[in-house]
C-alpha positions as CSV (number, residue, x, y, z in Angstrom):
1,X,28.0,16.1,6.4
2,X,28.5,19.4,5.6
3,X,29.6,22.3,7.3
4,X,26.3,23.4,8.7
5,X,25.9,19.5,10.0
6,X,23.4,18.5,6.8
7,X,23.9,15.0,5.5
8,X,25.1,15.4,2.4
9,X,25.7,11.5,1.8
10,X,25.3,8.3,2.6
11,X,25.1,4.6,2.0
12,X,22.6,1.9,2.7
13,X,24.1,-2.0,3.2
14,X,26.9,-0.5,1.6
15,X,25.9,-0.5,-2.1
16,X,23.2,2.0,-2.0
17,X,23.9,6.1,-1.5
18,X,22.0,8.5,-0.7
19,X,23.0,12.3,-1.7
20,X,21.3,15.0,-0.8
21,X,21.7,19.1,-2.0
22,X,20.6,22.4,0.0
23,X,20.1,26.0,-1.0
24,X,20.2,28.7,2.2
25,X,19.8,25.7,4.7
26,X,16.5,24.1,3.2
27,X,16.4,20.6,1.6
28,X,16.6,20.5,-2.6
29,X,16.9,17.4,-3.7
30,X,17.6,13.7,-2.8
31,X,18.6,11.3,-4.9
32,X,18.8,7.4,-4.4
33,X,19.1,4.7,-7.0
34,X,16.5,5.6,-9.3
35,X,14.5,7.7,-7.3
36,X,14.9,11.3,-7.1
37,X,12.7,13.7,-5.0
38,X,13.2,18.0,-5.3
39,X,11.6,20.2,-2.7
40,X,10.5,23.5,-2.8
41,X,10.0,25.9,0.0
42,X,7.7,29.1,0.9
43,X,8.5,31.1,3.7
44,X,10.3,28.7,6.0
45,X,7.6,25.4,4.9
46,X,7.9,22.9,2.7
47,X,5.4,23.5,-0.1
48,X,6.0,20.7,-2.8
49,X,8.3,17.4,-3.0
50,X,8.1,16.1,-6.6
51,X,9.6,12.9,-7.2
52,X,10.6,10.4,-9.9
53,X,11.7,6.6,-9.8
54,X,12.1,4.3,-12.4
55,X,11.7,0.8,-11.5
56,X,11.0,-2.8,-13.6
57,X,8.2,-5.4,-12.9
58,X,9.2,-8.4,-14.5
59,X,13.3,-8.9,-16.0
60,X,12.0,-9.3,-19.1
61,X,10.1,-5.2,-19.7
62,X,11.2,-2.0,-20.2
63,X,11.6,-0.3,-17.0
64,X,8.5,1.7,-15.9
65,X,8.7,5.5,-14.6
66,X,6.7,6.1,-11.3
67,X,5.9,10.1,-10.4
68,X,4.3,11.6,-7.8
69,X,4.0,15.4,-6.3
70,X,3.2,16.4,-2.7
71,X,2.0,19.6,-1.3
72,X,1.7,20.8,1.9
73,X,-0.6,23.3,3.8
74,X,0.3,24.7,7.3
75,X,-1.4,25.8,10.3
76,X,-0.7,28.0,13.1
77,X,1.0,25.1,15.0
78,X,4.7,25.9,15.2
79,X,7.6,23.2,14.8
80,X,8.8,23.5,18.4
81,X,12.5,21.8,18.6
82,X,12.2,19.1,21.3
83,X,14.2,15.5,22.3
84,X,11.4,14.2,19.2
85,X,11.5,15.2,15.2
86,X,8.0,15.2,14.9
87,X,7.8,15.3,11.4
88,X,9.9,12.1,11.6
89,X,6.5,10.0,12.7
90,X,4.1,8.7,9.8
91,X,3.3,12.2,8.6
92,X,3.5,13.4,5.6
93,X,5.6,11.3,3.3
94,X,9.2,12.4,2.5
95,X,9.1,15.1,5.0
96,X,12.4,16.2,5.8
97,X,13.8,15.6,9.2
98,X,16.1,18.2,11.1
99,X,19.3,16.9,9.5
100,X,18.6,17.4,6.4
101,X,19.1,21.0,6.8
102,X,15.9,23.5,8.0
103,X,12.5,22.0,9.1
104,X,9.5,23.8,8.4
105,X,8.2,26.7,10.6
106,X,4.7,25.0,11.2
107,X,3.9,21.5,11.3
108,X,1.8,20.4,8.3
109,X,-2.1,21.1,8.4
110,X,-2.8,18.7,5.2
111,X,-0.4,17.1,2.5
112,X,-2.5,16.3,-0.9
113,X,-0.3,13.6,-2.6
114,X,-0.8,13.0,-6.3
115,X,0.1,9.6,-7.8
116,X,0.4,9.3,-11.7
117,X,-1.2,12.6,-12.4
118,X,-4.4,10.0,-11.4
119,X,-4.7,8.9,-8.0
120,X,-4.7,11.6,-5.1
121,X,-4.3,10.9,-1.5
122,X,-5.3,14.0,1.3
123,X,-4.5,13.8,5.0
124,X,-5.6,16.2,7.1
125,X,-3.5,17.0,10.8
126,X,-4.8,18.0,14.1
127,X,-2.7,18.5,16.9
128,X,-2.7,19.0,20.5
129,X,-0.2,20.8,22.7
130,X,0.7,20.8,26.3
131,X,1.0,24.2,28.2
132,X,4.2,24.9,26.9
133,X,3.2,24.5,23.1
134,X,4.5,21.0,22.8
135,X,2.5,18.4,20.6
136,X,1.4,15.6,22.9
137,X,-1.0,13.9,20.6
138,X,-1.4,14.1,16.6
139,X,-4.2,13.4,15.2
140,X,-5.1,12.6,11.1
141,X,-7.9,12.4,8.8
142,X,-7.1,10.1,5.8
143,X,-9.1,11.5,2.8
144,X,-13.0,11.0,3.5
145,X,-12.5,8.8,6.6
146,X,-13.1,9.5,10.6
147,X,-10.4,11.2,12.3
148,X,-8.0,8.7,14.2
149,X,-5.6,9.1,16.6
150,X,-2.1,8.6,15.6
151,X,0.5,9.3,17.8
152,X,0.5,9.9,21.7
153,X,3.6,11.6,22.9
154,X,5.2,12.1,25.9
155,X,8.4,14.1,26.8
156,X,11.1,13.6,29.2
157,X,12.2,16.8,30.3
């Protein structure tokens, strides 16, 4: 960790590590194996993650290079700190969580996620809030499909 408490390293079943760089707080880049993911922020959110991985199919080809981007779009719900990381539930993919460095001001209205430069993935967010501006339920909209409930939460205070 570093001096602000930010993971700055470390290892999966002890053969695989994880590093991590920050610039004024906010996440910059991770890198692990072959896979390496940059971030880029816009007053206090998370705008883009862009990532790379190069992986092989069969022993016998050349390995294959795998790239994606994400972007995010924010409402007017803020990022309350709580006992939960929300952004740590099956949001957006490769949000950062709260130790690795600052989390967004707002939780995430939508993340687009482009595959390939080809395939694109949208889900929209929806949230609800108790009194006290808490999230108690999340709701999300996966491209052109109904809106679902996915999480219900409940706080012990």
């Amino acid at each position: 960790m570093n001096d602000a408490g930010n993971i700055v390293s470390w290892s999966y079943n002890d053969n695989m590590v994880e590093t991590a760089t920050y610039a004024n707080g906010y996440l910059q880049k991770t890198e692990l194996s072959s896979l390496i993911l940059y971030y880029t922020w816009d007053n206090g959110n998370m705008k883009t993650v862009t990532g790379t991985s190069e992986f092989v199919l069969l022993p016998d080809l050349s390995p294959q290079t795998y790239s994606f981007t994400s972007t995010y779009e924010y409402g007017t719900t803020p990022n309350k700190p709580s006992s939960i990381e929300l952004v740590s539930l099956p949001l957006a993919d490769n949000f950062p969580r709260g130790w690795y460095g600052k989390s967004s001001r707002y939780l995430p209205s939508k993340s687009t996620r482009t595959i390939m430069d080809e395939l694109v993935h949208v889900e929209t967010y929806r949230y609800e809030t108790d009194e006290d501006g808490y999230v108690t339920k999340i709701f999300v909209r996966k491209n052109d499909a109904e809106e679902e409930l996915l999480k219900v939460i409940q706080y012990d205070f």
